[in-house]
C-alpha positions in Angstrom: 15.7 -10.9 -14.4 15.9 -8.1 -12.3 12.6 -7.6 -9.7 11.5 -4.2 -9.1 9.7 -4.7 -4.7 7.5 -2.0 -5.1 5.8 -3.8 -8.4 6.0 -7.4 -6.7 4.2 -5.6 -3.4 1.3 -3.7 -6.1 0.8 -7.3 -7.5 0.8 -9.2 -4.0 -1.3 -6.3 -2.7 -3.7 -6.8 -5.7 -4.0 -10.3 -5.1 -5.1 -10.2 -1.2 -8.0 -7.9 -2.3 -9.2 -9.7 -5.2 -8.9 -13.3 -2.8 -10.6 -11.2 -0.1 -13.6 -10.7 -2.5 -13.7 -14.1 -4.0 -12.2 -12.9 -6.8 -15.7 -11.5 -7.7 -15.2 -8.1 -9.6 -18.6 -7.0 -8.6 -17.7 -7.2 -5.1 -14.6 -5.8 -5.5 -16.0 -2.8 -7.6 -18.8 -2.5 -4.6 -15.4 -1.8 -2.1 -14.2 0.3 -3.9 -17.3 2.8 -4.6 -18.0 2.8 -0.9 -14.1 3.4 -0.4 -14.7 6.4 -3.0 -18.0 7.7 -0.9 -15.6 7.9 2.3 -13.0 9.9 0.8 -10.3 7.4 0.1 -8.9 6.5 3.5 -6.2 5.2 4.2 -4.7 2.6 6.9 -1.7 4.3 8.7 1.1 1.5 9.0 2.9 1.7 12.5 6.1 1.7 12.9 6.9 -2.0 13.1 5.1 -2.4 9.5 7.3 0.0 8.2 10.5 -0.3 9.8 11.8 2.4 7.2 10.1 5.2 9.4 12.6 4.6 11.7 15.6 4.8 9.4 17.5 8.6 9.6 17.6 10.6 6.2 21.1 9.5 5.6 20.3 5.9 5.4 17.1 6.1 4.1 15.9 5.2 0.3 14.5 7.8 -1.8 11.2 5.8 -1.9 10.9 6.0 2.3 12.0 9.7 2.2 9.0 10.6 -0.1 6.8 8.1 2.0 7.5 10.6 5.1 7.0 13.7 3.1 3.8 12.2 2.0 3.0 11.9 5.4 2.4 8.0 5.4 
């Protein structure tokens, strides 16, 4: 069966915040309003987390191309 990275990161991702929050949903709904109240903002990842920032646009994926043109 074929596994598609960007839905096996959104589940990992998913995880870590529900473990970080004792997989409590009130806690996790209590992050998330305050993360509303601020705007929604986000982490920037450096260069060495993304190591596709790096790559030029004729190596590049479509999904890292849209990343820099979304500014992340």
């Amino acid at each position: 069966m074929w596994n598609d990275p960007i839905v096996e990161e959104t589940r990992r991702l998913r995880d870590e915040f529900a473990k970080k929050h004792n997989y409590s949903i009130r806690a996790m709904v209590a992050e998330l309003k305050q993360w509303e109240q601020e705007g929604f903002p986000l982490p920037r990842r450096t260069d060495q987390e993304n190591p596709s920032a790096q790559c030029s646009d004729s190596d590049c994926t479509a999904a890292a191309q849209r990343s820099r043109a979304a500014g992340q």
